[in-house]
Each structure stands twice: as C-alpha cells, then as structure tokens.
C-alpha positions as CSV (number, residue, x, y, z in Angstrom):
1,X,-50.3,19.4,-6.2
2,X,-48.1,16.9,-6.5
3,X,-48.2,12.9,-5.0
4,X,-47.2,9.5,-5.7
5,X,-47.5,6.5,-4.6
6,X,-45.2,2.8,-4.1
7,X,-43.2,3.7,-7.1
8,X,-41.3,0.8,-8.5
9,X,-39.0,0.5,-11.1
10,X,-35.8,-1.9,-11.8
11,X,-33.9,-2.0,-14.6
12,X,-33.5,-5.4,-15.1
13,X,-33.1,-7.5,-11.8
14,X,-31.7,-4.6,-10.4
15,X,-34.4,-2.4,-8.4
16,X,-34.0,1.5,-8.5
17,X,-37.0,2.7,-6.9
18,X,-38.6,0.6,-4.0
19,X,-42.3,1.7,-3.4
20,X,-41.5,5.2,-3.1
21,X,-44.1,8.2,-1.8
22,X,-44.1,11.8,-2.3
23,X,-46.2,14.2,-2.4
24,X,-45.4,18.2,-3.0
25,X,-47.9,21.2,-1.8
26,X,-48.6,23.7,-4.0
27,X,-46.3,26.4,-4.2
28,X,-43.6,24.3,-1.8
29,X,-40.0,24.2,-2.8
30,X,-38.3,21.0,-2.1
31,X,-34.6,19.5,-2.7
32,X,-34.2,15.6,-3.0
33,X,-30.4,15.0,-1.8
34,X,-28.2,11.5,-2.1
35,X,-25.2,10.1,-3.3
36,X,-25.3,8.9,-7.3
37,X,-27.3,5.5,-7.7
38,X,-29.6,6.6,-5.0
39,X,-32.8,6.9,-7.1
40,X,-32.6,10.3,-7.3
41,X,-32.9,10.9,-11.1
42,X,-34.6,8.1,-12.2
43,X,-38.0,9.3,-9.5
44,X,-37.7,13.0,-10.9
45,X,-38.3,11.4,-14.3
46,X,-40.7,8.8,-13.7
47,X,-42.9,12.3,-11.7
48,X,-42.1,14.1,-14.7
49,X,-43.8,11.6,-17.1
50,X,-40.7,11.6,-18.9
51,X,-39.9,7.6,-17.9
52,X,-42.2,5.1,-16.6
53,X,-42.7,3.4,-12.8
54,X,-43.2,-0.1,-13.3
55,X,-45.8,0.5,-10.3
56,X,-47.4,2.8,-8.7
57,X,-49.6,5.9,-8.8
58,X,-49.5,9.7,-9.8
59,X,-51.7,12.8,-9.4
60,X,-50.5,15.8,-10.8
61,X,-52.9,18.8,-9.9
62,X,-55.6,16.0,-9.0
63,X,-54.9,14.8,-12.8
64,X,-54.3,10.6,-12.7
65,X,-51.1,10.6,-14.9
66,X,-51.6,6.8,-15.7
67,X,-55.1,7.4,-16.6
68,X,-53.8,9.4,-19.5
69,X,-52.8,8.3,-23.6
70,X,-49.6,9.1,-24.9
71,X,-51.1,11.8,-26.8
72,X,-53.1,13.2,-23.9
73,X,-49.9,12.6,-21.1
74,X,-47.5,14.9,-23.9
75,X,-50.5,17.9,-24.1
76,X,-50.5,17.6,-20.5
77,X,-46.8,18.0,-19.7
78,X,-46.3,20.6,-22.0
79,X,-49.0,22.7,-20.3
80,X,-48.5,22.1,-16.7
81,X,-45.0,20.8,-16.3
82,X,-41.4,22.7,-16.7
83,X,-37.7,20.7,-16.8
84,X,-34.5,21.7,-16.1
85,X,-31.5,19.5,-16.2
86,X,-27.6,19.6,-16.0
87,X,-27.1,21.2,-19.4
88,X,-29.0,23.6,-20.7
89,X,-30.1,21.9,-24.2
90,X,-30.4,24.9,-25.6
91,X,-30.6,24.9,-29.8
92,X,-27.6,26.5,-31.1
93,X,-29.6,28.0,-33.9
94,X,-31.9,30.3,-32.1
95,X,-31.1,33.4,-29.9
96,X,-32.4,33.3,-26.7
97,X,-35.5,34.6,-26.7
98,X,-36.4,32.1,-29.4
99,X,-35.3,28.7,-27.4
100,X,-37.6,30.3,-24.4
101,X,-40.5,30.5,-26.6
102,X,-40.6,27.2,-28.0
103,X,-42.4,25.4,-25.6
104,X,-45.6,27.8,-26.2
105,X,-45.3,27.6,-29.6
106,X,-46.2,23.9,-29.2
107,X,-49.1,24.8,-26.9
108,X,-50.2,26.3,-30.1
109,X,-50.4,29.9,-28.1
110,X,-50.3,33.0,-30.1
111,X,-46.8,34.4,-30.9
112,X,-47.5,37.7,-29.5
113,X,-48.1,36.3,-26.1
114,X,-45.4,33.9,-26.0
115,X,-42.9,36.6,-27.1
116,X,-44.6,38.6,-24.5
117,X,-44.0,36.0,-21.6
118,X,-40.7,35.4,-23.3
119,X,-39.5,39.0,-23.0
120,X,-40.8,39.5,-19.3
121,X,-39.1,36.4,-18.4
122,X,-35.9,37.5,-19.8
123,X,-36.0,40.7,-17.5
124,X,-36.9,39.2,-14.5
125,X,-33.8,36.4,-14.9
126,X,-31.8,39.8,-15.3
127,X,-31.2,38.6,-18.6
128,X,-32.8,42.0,-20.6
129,X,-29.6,42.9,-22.6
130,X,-29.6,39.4,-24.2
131,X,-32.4,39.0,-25.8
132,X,-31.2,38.4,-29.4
133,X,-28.4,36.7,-28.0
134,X,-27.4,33.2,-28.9
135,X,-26.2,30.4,-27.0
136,X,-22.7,30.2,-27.5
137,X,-23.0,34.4,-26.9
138,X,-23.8,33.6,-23.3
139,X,-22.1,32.3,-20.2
140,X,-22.9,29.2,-18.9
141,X,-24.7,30.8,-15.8
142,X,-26.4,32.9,-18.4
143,X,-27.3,29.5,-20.5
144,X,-28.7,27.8,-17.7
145,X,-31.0,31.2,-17.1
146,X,-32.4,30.6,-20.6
147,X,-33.0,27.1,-19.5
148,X,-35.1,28.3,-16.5
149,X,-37.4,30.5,-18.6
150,X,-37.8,27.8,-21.0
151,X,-39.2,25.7,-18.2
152,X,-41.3,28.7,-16.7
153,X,-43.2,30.2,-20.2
154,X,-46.5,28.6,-19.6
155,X,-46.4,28.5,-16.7
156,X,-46.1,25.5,-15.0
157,X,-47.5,24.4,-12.1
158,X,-44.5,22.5,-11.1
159,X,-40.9,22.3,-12.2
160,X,-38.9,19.9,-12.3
161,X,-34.9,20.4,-11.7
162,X,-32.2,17.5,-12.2
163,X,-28.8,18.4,-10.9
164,X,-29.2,22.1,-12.7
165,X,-26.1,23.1,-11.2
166,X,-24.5,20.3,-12.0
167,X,-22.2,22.2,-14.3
168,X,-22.1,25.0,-12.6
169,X,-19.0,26.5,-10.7
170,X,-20.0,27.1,-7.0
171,X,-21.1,31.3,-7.3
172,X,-23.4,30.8,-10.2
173,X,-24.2,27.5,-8.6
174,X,-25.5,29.5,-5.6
175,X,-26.9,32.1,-7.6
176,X,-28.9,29.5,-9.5
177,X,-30.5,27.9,-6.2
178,X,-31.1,31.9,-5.1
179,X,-33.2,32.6,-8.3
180,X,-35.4,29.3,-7.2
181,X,-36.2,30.6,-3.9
182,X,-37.2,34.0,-5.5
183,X,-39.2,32.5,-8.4
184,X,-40.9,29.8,-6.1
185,X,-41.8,33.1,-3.7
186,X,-42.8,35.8,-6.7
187,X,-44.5,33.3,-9.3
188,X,-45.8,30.6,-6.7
189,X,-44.6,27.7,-8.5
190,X,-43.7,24.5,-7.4
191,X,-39.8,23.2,-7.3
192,X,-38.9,19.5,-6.9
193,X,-35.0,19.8,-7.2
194,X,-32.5,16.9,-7.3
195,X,-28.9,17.6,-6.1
196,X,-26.1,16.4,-4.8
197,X,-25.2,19.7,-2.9
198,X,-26.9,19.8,0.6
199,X,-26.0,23.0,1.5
200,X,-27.7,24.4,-2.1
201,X,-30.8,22.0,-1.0
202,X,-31.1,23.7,1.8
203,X,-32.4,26.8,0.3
204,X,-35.8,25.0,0.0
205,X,-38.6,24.4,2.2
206,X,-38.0,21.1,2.8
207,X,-35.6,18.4,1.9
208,X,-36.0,14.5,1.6
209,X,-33.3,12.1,1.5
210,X,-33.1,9.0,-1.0
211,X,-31.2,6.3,-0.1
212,X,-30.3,2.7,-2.4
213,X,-34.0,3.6,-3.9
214,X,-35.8,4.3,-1.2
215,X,-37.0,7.9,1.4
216,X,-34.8,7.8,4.7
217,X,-34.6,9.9,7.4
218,X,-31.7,11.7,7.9
C-alpha cells in the first residue's frame, strides 16, 4: 500500500528526518507516537505529498510518487489520498454536507453521487440530523466528524491523520480514535495517525515510535 524509503529532510542545517522507512499494509491501522520535534509531522506530510523529502523514495499503491508532475502528483492525491489534521478547516460558508463534498467535486464526479457518498457518510459518522448544518452550528467533536468524511468521499485508499485530536477534550478524543478503528474495520481503509497520546495510539494495529528524526524501538 504504502512504503518509503531513507527519507531525508532538514530545514536548513538542521536535519528532521534521517533516512527514514515505512511501509503500511493495505487496510492496516497504524499510530506514529513521540514528543514534539520528533519528526512526526513533517514524515506524515512529506507521505502525504503535501511537503517534499529532500531524499528518498515513495510508492503509494505501487504508484512512484516522485515519478509524478505537479499536475499529475495533485490528480493523484485527490483520488487516492484523505487528510485530517488538528482543526477541522472546515469553510464557514457551507453546511456540512457541502464542505464533505468538495473534494469530489474537484475529481470532477457527478453531483448526484458525491451528494450520495456525502449523505451516507453523514449517517454512518452519526451525523444524520446535521446535514444542512453549518460549522459554527456544530460541536467541535461534531466539526472534526465533518473533517473525517471530507477525507473519506472518494475513497481513499489511505488516510492520513495529524494530531486529529489535538483539540479535542479527552471523551471525544477517545471517541475520535474509536470511529478510526470502526472505519479502518467496515471501509478497509488504511490509517497512518500521528499523536502524541499513546494510550489513543494504541487503538491501532501497530504503533512505531519516532525519535530526534529517526524509527526507534520502544
């Protein structure tokens, strides 16, 4: 599904990542814990294609992500790829069901079926009373559901997660990390999940730990 290899990057003299590997099954669900500075960000965004490694290699779904033009690496990530992050990002503007479609109306999909997906994504996040609702009309926990079915309309084959409960208090926190296991189980997607809570990390199936840049064993 997922691997990389000797990922690199510094920002200036200072190195970050120091030739990191990962790799992530289909399907598998797994945490990446450490204290702040560690790397931990900065990998999930280099994977995601959202920042560049100054070395190293990725495959996503046997796909060369270097091998790939800007134009290409952006059709790409929108198809196969869903993010969630600290705060929700949700557009103020547009009720919920419309910041969830969004992505797919980039794909270029046809409304119908996005609002389709939309809908049934709505109602399995328990979220089928706030459709029409907008952002500042919802809780936080709620907010950050919205968020997770933004990430999941068309359906990625991995998602990507930095510190999403981040701003959470600790029962939707839990709550949050729950809903993963259940959507990794029902809709067979991949997780790769960044936190600082250990105890929330170890809802996955497996859990790495970064350390000053680099994979350590606990």
């Amino acid at each position: 599904m997922l691997r990389a290899e000797k990922i690199t990057r510094k920002f200036g003299d200072l190195p970050v990542l120091k030739s990191v590997d990962i790799h992530i099954e289909a399907g598998e669900m797994v945490s990446i814990v450490g204290a702040s500075g560690a790397g931990k960000s900065t990998l999930l965004h280099i994977l995601g294609t959202l920042d560049n490694a100054d070395s190293g290699s990725i495959w996503i779904k046997n796909q060369s992500i270097t091998a790939l033009s800007t134009k290409e690496l952006a059709a790409f990530r929108n198809q196969n790829i869903g993010f969630i992050f600290q705060f929700h990002h949700l557009l103020p503007e547009f009720d919920a069901l419309e910041n969830i479609s969004i992505p797919g109306w980039i794909a270029g999909k046809p409304k119908k079926e996005v609002r389709d997906r939309a809908i049934e994504l709505l109602n399995l996040l328990g979220l089928k009373h706030r459709h029409h609702h907008k952002p500042q009309q919802l809780s936080g926990g709620e907010q950050q559901r919205v968020a997770v079915a933004r990430a999941l309309i068309n359906a990625p084959a991995i998602v990507f997660a930095d510190e999403p409960t981040g701003n959470l208090d600790s029962d939707n926190a839990k709550q949050l990390h729950q809903l993963f296991v259940q959507l990794n189980i029902t809709l067979a997607t991949s997780f790769l999940i960044v936190t600082h809570n250990e105890e929330l990390a170890a809802m996955s199936t497996r859990v790495l730990h970064m350390k000053d840049g680099s994979m350590v064993i606990p």
